[in-house]
N, C-alpha and C positions, 0 to 999 in steps of 0.2 A: 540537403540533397535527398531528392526521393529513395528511401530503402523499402525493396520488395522482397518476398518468399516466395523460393522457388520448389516446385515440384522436390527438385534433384537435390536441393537444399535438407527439404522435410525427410528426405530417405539417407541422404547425408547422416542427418542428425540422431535419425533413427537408430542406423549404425551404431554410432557415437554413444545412445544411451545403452547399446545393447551389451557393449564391448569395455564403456571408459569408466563410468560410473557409479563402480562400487560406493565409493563414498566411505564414513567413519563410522556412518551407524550409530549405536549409542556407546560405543566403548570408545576410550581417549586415546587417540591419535600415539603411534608410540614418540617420543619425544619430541610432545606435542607442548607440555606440563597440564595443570592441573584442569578438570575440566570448566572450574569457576574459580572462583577467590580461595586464596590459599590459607587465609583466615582461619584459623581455626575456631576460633571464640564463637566468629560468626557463625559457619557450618553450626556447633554446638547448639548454638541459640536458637536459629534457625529448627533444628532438629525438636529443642526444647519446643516450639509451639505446635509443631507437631500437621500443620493442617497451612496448605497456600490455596488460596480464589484468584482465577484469572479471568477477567475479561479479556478476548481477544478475537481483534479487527482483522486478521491477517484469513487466508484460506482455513477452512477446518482442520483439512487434514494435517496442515502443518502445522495447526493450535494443540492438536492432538496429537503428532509426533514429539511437538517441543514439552506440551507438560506431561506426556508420559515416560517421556526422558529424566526430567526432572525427577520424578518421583523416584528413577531406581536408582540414579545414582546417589539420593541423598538419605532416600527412605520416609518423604514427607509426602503425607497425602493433598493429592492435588485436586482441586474442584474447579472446570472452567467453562463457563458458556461464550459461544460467539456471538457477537454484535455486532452492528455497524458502529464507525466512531462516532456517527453523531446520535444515536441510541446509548452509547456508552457516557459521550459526554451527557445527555439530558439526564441520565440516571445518575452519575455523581452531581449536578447541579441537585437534581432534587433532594440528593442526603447530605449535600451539604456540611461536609466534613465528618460524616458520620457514615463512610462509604462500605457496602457490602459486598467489597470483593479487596481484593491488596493489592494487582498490577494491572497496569495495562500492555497488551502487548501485541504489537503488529497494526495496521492502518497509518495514513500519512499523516504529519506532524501538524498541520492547519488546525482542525480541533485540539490537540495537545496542548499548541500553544494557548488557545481559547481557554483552554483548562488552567492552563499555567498561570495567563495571567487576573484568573477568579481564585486565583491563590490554592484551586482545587489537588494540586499534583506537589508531593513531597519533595523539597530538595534531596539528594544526597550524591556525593562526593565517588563515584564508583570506579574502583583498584581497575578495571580492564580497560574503563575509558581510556586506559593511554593506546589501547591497540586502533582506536579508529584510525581513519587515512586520513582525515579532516576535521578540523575545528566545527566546521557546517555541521558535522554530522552530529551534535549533541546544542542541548540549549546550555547560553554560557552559564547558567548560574546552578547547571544541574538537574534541572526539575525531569527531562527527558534524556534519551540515549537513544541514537539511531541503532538501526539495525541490518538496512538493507534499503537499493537506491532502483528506483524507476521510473521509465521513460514514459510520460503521455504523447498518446498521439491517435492515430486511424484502425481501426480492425476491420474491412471489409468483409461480405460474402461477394467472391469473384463469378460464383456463377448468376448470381441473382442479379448483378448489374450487368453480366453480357446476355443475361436473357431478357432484361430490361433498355439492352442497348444504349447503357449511361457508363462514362468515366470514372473509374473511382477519384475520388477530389484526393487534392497532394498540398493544400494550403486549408488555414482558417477561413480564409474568407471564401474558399468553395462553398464549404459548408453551406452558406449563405444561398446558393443559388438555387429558385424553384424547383430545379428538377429532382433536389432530395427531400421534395416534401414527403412528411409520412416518413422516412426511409431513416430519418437517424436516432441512436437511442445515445441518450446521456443518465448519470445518476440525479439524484435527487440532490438540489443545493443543502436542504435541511439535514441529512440522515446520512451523506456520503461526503467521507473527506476526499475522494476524489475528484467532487464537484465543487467543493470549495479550493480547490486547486487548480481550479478550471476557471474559477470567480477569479480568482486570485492573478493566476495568469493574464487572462486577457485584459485587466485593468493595469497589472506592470507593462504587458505589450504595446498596450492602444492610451493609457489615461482614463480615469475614472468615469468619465461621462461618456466617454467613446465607448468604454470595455463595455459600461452595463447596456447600452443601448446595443450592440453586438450579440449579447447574448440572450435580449428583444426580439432582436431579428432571426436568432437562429432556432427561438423559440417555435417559429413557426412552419419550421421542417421539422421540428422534434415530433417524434410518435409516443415516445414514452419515457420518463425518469423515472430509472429503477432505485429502491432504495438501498440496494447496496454498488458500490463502485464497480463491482466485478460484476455485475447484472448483464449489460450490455454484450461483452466479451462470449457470456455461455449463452450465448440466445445467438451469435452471428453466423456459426457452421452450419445452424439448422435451418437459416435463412429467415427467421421470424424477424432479426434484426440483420440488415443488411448493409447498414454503416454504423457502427460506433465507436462513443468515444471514453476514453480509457485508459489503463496503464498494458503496453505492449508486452511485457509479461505475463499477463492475464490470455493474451492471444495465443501466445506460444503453450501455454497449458494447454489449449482448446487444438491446437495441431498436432503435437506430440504424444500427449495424454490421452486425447479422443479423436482422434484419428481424422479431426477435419483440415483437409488436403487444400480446400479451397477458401481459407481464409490466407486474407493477404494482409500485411503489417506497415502501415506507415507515417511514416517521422514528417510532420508538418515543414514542407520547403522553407518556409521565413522563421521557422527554431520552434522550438519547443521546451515545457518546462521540466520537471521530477518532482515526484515524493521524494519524500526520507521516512522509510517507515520504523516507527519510535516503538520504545518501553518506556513505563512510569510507575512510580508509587504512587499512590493517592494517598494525601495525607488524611492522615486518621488512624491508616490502613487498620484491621483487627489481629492481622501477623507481621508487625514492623518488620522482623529479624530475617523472615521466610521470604517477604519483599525486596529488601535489600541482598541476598543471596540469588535472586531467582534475575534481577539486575544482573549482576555478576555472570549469571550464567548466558544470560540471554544475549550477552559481545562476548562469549567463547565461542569456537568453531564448533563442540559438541551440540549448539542449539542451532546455530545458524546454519549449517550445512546441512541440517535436517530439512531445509527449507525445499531444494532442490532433488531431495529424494523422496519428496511427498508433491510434487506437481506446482510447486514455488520456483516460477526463476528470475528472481530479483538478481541485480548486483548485489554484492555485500559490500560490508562499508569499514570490514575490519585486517586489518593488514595480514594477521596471521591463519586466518580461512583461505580454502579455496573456489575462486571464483567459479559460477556454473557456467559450464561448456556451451550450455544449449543458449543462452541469450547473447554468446560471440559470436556463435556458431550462425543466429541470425540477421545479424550487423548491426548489432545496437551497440552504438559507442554510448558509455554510461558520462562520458564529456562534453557530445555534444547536442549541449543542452542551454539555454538562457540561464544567463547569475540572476539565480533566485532571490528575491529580498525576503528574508526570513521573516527578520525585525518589523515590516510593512505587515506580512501576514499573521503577526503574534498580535501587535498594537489593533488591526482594524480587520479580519476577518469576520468576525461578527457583524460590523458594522454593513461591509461589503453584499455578505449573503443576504440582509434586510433590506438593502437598497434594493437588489436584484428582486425578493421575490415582489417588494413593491412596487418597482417596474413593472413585474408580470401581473402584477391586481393580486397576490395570493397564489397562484399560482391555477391550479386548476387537477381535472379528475387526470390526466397524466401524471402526474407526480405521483409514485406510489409510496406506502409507509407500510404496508406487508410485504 
């Protein structure tokens, strides 16, 4: 069912953030318990290395709340640049077990898995994984741990298509129709796990031959593929991009946070899929101990509620957090969504995005990688 954002909704919500959401901040919840592993050996050890590097896919500002949190409460200096996941993944293929950072943390699981099974991403066994809400939410053998859960779907600009006198589309197969030539923006298959989510999807939806030929056809309404997932999303308020496609979180940043009124949010009529957005160790890592702690921390509510007080409003995916106001507040059920085949996207993601760009001949000067 088509979900829309209303005027009354945005000022609603407004409200809501002006009044509800305090939040935890970086101090621990009172009788909340600890804000990570209660390990102590680990903290120790941890401490002993003295220094964590994070890669991370997730918003800045929240890569930035999360490891400067980290740093006070533990007292380890924290170093982390942001990437795209598929930037991230090419950089650990190229060092190849000899990786220059210790975690991954934030972007959707599709490249994780890819990582995982080039053997690039460390097992381990983490004390809080019992708080998720679902088995889904983590790889069975360990290598990842979700974090937080979200909805792809539509992000419109409503003035640009009544001033162009077109419908905003409410299914996949709109997409498809001449009159959004030019008009839609996607990410890049190679550099955005959002767009191998996208691969991903419309071959579980439609069948292998169907999906890629689908995303052939919608190639040629595309104006541009950003190369990060959230590309799309900050380009639609201003009207440069005036359909994209995306994670609906991303949109509500761009209405709440920046004031644009006339972006409107919608959930594909025939369903649609999610991320799960992960952490990891990379094996090799150069701070094991700092790694596996920063695991720990990152399924406590100390890191994950930071998410939503920094312009993040995923679901979360751990039973003892609280969920953000502002993605109920805009009618995203984090349920109703297509059963994901994990296991299909671990084994053949790779394989999928190469069919795809080979469809497309290579793709072309839309694709961006700056």
């Amino acid at each position: 069912m088509k979900k829309k954002v209303t005027l009354a909704l945005v000022l609603a919500l407004a409200l809501t953030l002006l009044t509800g959401c305090g939040g935890s901040g970086a101090q621990t919840p009172s009788g909340r318990g600890e804000p990570a592993a209660e390990d102590s050996e680990l903290v120790a050890a941890a401490k002993a290395e003295g220094t964590l590097i994070v890669y991370g896919s997730c918003e800045e500002d929240y890569l930035r709340a999360a490891c400067d949190n980290f740093q006070k409460l533990y007292g380890i200096n924290v170093q982390y640049q942001r990437l795209s996941t598929g930037e991230v993944k090419a950089k650990i293929e190229e060092e190849n077990g000899h990786p220059s950072a210790d975690v991954w943390f934030g972007g959707t699981t599709d490249p994780y898995n890819e990582a995982a099974a080039q053997g690039l991403l460390e097992l381990y066994d983490a004390e809080n994984a019992s708080h998720l809400l679902n088995p889904m939410y983590r790889d069975a053998d360990g290598a990842w741990y979700g974090i937080y859960k979200g909805i792809l779907g539509f992000m419109v600009n409503r003035d640009e298509l009544d001033r162009m006198g077109i419908e905003a589309p409410q299914d996949w197969a709109d997409l498809l129709d001449p009159k959004y030539e030019n008009l839609i923006w996607l990410s890049n298959y190679n550099t955005a796990g959002t767009a191998k989510l996208v691969v991903n999807t419309m071959i579980q939806k439609f069948g292998h031959d169907e999906g890629i030929q689908y995303l052939v056809d919608l190639d040629k309404n595309i104006q541009v593929y950003t190369k990060s997932g959230s590309g799309p999303s900050k380009n639609v308020g201003t009207g440069e991009c005036v359909v994209g496609i995306g994670f609906l979180h991303d949109g509500i940043t761009q209405i709440v946070d920046n004031g644009y009124d006339n972006v409107e949010l919608i959930i594909p009529s025939s369903g649609t899929s999610f991320e799960v957005g992960a952490t990891a160790i990379f094996k090799g890592c150069p701070h094991p101990n700092a790694a596996k702690l920063w695991v720990e921390y990152a399924l406590s509510p100390e890191c994950v509620e930071l998410a939503a007080q920094n312009g993040s409003y995923q679901f979360l995916v751990i039973d003892n957090a609280r969920q953000p106001e502002q993605a109920e507040e805009f009618g995203l059920d984090p349920d109703n969504v297509m059963e994901y085949d994990f296991e299909d996207a671990k084994a053949n993601t790779s394989q999928y995005v190469s069919d795809v760009m080979n469809a497309l001949h290579g793709g072309s000067a839309k694709f961006q990688t700056e």
